[in-house]
C-alpha positions as CSV (number, residue, x, y, z in Angstrom):
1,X,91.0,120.4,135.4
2,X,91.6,117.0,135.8
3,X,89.5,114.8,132.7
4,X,90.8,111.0,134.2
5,X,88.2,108.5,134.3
6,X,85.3,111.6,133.1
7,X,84.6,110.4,129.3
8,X,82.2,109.1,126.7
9,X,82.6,106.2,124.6
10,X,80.7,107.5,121.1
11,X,82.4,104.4,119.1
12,X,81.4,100.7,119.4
13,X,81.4,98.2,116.4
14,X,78.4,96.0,117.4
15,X,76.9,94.1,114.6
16,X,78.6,92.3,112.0
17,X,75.6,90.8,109.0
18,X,75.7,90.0,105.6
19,X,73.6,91.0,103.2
20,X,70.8,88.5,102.1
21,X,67.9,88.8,105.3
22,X,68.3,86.6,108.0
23,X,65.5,84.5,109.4
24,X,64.4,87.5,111.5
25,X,63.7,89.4,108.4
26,X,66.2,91.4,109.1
27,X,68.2,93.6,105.9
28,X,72.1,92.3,106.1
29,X,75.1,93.7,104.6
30,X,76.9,91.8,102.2
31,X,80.9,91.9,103.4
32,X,83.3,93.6,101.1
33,X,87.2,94.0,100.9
34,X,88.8,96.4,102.4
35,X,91.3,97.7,99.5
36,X,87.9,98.0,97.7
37,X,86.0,100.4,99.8
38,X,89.3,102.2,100.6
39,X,89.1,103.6,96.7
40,X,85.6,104.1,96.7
41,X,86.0,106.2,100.1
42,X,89.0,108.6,98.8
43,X,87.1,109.4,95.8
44,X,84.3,110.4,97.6
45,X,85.7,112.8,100.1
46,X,88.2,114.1,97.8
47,X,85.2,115.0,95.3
48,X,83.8,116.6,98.1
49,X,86.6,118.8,99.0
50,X,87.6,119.8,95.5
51,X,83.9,120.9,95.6
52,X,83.0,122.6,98.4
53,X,84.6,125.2,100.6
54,X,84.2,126.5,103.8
55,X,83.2,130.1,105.5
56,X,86.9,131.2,105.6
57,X,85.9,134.9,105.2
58,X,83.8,134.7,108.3
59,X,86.8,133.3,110.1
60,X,89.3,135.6,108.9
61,X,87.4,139.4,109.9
62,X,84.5,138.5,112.4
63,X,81.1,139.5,112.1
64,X,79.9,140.6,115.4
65,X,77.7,138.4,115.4
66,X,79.4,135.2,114.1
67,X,78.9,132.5,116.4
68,X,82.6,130.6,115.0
69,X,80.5,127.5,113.9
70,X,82.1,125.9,110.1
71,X,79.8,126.3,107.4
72,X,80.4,124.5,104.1
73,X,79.4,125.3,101.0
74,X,79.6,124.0,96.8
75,X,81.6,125.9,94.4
76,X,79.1,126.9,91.7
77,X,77.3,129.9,90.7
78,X,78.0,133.0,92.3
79,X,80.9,130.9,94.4
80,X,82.1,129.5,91.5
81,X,85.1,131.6,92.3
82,X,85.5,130.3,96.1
83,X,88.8,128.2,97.2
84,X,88.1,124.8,97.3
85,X,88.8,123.1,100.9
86,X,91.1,120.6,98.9
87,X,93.2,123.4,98.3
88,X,93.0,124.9,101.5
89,X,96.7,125.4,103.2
90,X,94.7,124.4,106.2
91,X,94.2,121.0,105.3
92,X,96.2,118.1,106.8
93,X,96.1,114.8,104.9
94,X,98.1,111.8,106.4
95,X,98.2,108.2,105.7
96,X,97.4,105.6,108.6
97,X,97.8,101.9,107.7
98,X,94.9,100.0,108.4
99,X,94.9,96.1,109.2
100,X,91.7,94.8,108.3
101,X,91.9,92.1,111.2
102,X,91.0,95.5,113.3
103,X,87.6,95.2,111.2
104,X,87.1,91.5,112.2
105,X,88.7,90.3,109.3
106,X,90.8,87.7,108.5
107,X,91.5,88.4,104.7
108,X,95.5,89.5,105.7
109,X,94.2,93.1,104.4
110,X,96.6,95.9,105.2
111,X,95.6,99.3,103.3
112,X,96.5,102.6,103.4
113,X,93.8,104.9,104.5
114,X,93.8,108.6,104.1
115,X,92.5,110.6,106.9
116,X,91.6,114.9,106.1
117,X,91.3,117.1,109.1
118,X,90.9,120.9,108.3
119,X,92.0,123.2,111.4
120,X,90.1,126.3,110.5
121,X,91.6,127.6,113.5
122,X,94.5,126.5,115.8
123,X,93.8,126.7,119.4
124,X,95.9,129.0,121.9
125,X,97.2,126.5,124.2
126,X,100.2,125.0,122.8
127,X,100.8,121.5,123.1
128,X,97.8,118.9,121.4
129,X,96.6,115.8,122.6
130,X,97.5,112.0,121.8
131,X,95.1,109.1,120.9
132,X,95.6,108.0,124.5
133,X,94.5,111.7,126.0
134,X,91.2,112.8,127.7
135,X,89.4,116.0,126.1
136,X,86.7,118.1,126.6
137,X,85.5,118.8,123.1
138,X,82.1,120.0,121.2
139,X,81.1,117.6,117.9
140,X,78.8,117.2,115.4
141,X,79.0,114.3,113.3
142,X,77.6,114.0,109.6
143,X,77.5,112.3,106.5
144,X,79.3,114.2,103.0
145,X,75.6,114.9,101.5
146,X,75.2,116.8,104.8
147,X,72.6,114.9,106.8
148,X,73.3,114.8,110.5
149,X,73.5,111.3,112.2
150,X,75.2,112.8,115.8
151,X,75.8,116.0,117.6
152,X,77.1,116.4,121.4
153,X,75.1,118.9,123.2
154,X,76.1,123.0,123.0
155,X,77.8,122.1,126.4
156,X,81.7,120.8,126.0
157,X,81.6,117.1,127.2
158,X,84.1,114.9,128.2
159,X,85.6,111.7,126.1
160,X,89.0,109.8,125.5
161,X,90.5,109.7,122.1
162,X,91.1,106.1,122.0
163,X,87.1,105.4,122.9
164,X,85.9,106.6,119.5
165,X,86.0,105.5,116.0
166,X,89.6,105.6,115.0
167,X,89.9,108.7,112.6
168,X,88.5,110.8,115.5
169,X,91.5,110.2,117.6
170,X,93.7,110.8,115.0
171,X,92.0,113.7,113.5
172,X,91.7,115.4,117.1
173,X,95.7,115.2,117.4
174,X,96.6,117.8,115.2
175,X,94.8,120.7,117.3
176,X,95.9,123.0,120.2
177,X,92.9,123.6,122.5
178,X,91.3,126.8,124.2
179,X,91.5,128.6,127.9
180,X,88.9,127.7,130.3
181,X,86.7,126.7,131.7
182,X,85.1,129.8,132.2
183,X,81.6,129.9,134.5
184,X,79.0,131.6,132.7
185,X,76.8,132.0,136.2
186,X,74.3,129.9,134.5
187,X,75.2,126.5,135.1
188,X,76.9,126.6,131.7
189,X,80.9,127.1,131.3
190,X,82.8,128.6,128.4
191,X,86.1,128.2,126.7
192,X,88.1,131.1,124.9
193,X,90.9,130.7,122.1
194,X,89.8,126.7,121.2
195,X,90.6,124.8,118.1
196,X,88.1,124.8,115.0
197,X,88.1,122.2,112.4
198,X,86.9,119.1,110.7
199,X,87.7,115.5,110.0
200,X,87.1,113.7,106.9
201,X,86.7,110.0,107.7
202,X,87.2,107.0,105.5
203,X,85.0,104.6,107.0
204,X,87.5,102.1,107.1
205,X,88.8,104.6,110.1
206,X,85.1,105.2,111.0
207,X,82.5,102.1,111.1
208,X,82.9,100.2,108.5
209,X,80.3,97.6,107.9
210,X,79.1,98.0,111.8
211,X,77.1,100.1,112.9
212,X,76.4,101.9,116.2
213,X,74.3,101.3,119.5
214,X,71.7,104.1,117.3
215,X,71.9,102.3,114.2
216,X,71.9,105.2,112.0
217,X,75.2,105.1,110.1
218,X,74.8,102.5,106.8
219,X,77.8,100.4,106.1
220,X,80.8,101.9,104.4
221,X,79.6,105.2,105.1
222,X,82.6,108.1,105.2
223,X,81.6,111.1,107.9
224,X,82.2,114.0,108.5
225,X,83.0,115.3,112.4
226,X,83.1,119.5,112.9
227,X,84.8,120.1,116.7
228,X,85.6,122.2,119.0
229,X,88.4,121.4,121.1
230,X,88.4,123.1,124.6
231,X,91.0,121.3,126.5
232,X,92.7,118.2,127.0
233,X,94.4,116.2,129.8
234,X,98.5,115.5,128.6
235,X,99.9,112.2,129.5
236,X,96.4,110.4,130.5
237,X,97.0,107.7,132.3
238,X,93.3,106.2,131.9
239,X,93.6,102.9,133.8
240,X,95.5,104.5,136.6
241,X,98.5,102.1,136.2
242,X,101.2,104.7,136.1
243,X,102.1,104.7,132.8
244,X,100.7,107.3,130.7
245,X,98.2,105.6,128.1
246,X,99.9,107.0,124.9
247,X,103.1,104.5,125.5
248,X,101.0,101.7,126.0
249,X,101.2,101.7,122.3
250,X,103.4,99.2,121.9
251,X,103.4,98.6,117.6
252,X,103.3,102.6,117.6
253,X,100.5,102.5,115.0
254,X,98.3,105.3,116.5
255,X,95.8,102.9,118.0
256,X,96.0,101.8,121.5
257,X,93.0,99.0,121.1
258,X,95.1,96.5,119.4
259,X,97.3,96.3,122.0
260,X,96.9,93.8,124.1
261,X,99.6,91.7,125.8
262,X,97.4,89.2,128.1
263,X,94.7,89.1,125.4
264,X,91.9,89.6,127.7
265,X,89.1,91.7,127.1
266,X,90.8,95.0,128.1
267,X,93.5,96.5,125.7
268,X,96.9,98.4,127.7
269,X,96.1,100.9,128.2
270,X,92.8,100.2,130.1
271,X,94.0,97.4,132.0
272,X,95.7,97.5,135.4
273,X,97.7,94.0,135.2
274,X,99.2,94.1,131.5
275,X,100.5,90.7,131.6
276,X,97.9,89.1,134.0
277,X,100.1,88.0,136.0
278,X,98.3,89.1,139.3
279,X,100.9,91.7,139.9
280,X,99.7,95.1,139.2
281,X,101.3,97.1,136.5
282,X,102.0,100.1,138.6
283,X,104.2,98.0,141.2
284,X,106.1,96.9,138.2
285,X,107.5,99.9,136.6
286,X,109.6,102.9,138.0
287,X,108.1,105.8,139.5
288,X,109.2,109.0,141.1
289,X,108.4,109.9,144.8
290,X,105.3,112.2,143.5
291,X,103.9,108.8,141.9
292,X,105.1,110.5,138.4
293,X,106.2,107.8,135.1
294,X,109.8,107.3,135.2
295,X,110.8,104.7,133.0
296,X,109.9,100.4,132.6
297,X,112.0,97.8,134.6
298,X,113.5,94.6,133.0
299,X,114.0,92.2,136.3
300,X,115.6,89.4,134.7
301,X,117.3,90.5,131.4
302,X,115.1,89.1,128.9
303,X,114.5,92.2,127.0
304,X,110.5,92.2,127.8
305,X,109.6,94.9,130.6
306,X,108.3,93.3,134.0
307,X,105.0,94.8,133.5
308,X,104.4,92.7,130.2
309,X,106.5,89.6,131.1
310,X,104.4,87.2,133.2
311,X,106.8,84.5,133.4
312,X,108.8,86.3,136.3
């Protein structure tokens, strides 16, 4: 099933305040540092993962009725005795460095940010998708005391994991994905075999001090996303340039939006002329006779492919 050019953008860092009220009588947000909300972030997911654990019982022997959905629960009382998700073998913690000029800054901030995903269960398919991929994927996004602030429909629905909030990408590339579609007769479709997890998101990797078209996520907030992931497209090539989006990233730092070689409003790997140099990137690189990726050309020597060199 081909996903190209079929996704949702659920990220978008809109408004940038400070924190007295503004004339409008509007409440602001007063800026902070980075490195400061970094600590305060770790602490709080890591307190909630030493204290709460998930339904791995259910996971491991089935009830016949178990719809496969996580459930989270605190350690105390008559779970007292319940494996925290902090200890869980299936937890994956990695370390993504973070330049806070990606936040709008320009304080010369760059901070280590750790990013938790829990794969509850690893889907069938082998193979899992890059930041640069489109998926078809089930979410619901919330914050650690539990309150919901965004859930996709029951339906899977389509996105690219470079169009949302950075921890989401990188969260999403460390599970396999499901069999399907599958018609249900019903207008509906169904996936077998899919990943199962959740990502823990410092909101340095999430929205920071912006917030969202809705409005609904407070600044500095860490989330929480459960998901479902169905399938996924390898080697997306989402601008249709011929080179597969996840080697447009250049720096190699896991985000494709900060790269940007003609420094107009579309990064790489959503723009068709890299360089701007009229010539379209697909007539400057090397493909095979099915149209497939081969490899960059270097014209004239200089060490920069054609495709990113404008002064050809």
């Amino acid at each position: 099933m081909k996903l190209r050019n079929a996704y949702l953008i659920i990220a978008g860092l809109l408004i940038i305040t400070s924190c007295k009220k503004d004339d409008d009588g509007v409440e602001a947000v007063q800026p902070r540092l980075l490195s400061e909300v970094t600590v305060e972030d770790d602490a709080e997911i890591i307190d909630f993962l030493k204290t709460h654990f998930y339904n791995e019982d259910e996971f491991a022997n089935p009830p016949e009725d178990f719809d496969f959905k996580i459930k989270f629960g605190t350690i105390e009382g008559e779970n007292s005795e319940r494996e925290s998700i902090f200890d869980s073998q299936k937890l994956i913690t990695e370390t993504i460095i973070l330049d806070s000029e990606d936040l709008g800054r320009d304080d010369g901030e760059k901070i280590e940010q750790k990013l938790y995903t829990l794969v509850v269960r690893q889907g069938v398919v082998e193979g899992k998708p890059t930041i640069g991929d489109n998926v078809i994927l089930r979410y619901e996004g919330s914050f650690l005391d539990g309150s919901l602030f965004d859930a996709s429909s029951n339906q899977p629905i389509p996105l690219n994991l470079s169009g949302v909030v950075r921890g989401f990408g990188n969260g999403m590339k460390n599970f396999q994905t499901g069999i399907g579609p599958n018609d249900n007769g019903d207008g509906t479709v169904s996936y077998e075999g899919y990943g199962i997890g959740a990502i823990f998101i410092p909101s340095g990797l999430g929205y920071f001090d912006s917030s969202p078209v809705t409005g609904n996520i407070p600044a500095y907030s860490p989330l929480i996303f459960k998901v479902d992931a169905f399938e996924y497209e390898a080697d997306t090539d989402a601008d249709g340039d011929g080179i597969p989006s996840i080697q447009e990233d250049l720096d190699g730092n896991g985000n494709l939006n900060d790269d940007n070689t003609d420094l107009d409003l579309s990064p790489n790997y959503n723009d068709n002329d890299d360089d701007g140099d009229g010539i379209l990137t697909i007539d400057e690189i090397e493909l095979d006779a099915e149209g497939n990726f081969v490899g960059f050309l270097d014209t004239d020597g200089d060490g920069t492919p054609d495709h990113l060199d404008n002064d050809l």
